[in-house]
C-alpha positions as CSV (number, residue, x, y, z in Angstrom):
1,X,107.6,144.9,165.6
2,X,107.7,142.3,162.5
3,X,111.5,141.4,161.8
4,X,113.1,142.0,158.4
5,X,114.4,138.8,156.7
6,X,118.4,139.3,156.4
7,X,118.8,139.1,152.2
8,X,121.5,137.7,150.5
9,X,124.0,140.2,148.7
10,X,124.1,138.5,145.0
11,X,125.9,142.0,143.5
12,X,128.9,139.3,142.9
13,X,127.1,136.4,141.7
14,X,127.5,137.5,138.0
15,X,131.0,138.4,138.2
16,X,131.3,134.7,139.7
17,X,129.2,133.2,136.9
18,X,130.9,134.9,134.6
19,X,134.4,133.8,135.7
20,X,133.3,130.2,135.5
21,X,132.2,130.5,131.7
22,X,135.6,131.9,131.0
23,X,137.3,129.5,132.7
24,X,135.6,126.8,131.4
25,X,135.9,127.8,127.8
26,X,139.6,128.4,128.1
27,X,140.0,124.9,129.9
28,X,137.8,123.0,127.5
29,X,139.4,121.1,124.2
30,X,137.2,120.5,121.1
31,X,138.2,117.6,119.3
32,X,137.6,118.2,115.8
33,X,137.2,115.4,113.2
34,X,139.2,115.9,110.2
35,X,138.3,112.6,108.1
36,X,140.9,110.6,105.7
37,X,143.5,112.9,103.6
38,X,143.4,111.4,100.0
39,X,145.4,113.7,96.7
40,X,143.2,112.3,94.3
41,X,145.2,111.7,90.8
42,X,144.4,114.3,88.1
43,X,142.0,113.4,84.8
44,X,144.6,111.5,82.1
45,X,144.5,113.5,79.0
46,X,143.2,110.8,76.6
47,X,140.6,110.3,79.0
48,X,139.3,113.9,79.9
49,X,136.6,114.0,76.8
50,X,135.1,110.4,77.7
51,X,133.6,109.6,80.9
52,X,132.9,106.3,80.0
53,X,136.2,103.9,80.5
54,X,135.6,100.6,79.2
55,X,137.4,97.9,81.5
56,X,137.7,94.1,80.9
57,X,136.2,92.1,83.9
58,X,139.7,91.0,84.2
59,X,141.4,93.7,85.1
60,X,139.4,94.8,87.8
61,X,140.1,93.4,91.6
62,X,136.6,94.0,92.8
63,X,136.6,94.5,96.2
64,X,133.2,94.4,98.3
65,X,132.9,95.0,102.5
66,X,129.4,94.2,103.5
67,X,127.6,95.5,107.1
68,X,129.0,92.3,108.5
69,X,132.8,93.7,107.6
70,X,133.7,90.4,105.7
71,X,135.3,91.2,102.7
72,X,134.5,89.7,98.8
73,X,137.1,89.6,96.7
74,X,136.4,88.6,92.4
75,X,133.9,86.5,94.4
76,X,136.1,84.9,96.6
77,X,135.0,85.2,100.8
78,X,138.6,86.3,102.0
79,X,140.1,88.0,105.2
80,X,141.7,91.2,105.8
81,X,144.9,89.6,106.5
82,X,144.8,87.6,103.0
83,X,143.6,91.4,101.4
84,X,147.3,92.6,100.8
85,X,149.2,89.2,99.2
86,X,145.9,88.7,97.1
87,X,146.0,92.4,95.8
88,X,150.1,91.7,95.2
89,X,148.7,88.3,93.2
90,X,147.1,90.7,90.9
91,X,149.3,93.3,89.8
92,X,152.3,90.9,89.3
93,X,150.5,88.5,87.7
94,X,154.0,86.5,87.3
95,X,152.3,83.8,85.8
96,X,150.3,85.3,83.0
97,X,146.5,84.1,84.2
98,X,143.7,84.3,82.2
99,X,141.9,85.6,85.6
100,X,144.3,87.9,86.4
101,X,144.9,91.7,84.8
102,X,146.4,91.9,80.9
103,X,149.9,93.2,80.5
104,X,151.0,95.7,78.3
105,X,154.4,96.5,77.0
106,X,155.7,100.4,78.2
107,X,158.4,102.3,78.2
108,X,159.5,103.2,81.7
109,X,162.5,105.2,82.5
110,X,165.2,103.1,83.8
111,X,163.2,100.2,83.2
112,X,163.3,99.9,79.6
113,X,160.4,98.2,77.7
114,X,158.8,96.5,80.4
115,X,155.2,94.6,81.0
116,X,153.0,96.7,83.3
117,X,150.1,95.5,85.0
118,X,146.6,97.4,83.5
119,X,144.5,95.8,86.9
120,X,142.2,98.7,88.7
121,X,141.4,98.1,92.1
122,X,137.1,98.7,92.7
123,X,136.2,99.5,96.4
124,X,132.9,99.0,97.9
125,X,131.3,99.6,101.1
126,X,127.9,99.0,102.7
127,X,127.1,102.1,104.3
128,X,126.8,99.2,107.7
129,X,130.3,98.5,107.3
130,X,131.9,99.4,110.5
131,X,135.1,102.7,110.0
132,X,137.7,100.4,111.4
133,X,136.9,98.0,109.0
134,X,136.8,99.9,106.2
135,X,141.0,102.0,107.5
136,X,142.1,98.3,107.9
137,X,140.8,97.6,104.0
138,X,142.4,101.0,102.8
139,X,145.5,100.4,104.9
140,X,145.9,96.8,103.4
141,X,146.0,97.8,100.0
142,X,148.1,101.1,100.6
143,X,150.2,98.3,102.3
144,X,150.4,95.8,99.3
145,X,150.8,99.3,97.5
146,X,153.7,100.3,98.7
147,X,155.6,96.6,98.8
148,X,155.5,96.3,95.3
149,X,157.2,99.8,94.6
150,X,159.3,98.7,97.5
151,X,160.2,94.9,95.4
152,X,161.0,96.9,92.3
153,X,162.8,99.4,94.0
154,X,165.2,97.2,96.1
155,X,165.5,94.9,92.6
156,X,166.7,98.0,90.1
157,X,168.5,100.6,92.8
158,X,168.6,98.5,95.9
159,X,167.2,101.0,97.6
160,X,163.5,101.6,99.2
161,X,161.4,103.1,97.5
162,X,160.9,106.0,99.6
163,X,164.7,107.1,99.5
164,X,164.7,107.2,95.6
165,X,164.8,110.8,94.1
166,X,162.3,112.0,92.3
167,X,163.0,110.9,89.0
168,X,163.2,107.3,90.2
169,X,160.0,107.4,92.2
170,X,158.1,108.4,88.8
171,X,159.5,105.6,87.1
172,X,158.5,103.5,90.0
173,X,154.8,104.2,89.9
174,X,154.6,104.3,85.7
175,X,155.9,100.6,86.2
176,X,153.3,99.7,89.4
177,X,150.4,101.8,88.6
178,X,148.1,101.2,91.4
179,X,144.9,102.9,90.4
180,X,141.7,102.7,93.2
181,X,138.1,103.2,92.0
182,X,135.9,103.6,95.2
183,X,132.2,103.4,94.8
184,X,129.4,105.5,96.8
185,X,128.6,103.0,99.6
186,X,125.2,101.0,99.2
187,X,122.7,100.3,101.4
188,X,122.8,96.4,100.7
189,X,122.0,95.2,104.5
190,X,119.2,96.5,104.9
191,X,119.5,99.0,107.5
């Protein structure tokens, strides 16, 4: 007589299986990328008819990161470390330099009639330039950004600027009006 081979009961294998997805997707964590949060500024109202802005070379800080993350700024090799007191340099312009941005005279609340700064920061990236690079660049000029309010603040209010009221924190930026232009990344290095 020819002897059955014993079978294995697999009636439960699903329900195990099945356990094992649900625990797995209930155990697992997605990390989900959510990218730089910028509130970009609205259209000004002289400006909303014309897409063509006209800017004197000297008013623009032009700021270029290549695939090798080293920075050129107006054609000067600098590092990220020198980014922020160079970007400063420019919108103070305490000396009046022909290279530097023009002043015009404004109205600012609390100020008075005041000189303010008509420099425009350009940004641009080689599409080799490494992320970390280009956070430290953004972080640098948010940085020299945010001193400057910070100088103006301490000098009228003596106060930062960050514990002004509203009112004061308007007048702040109309007086350091740090405007950013960043440029679609090119494909300079070749890869």
């Amino acid at each position: 007589m020819a002897r059955k081979t014993p079978e294995i009961n697999s009636s439960s294998m699903a329900d195990i299986a099945f356990l094992l997805l649900i625990f797995f997707l209930v155990t697992t964590t997605m990390d989900v990328d959510t990218g730089i949060y910028k509130k970009l500024p609205p259209i000004p109202e002289d400006q909303q008819q014309n897409d063509d802005v006209k800017v004197k070379q000297r008013n623009v800080l032009s700021i270029l990161v290549n695939r090798n993350n080293e920075l050129l700024v107006n054609g000067e090799v600098l590092s990220i470390s020198q980014l922020r007191d160079k970007t400063k340099e420019f919108f103070l312009n305490p000396a009046n330099k022909e290279n530097l941005p023009e002043k015009s005279i404004k109205s600012v609340p609390y100020f008075g009639d005041v000189m303010v700064s008509k420099g425009l920061i350009s940004l641009q990236n080689d599409r080799g330039t490494r992320y970390e690079t280009y956070i430290r660049v953004q972080d640098e000029l948010a940085a020299a950004s945010r001193e400057l309010k910070d100088e103006k603040s301490m000098q009228k209010w003596g106060r930062k600027y960050e514990e002004l009221n509203e009112d004061q924190q308007a007048a702040v930026r109309k007086y350091i009006p740090v405007q950013i232009s960043e440029a679609e990344p090119r494909n300079t290095g070749g890869k």
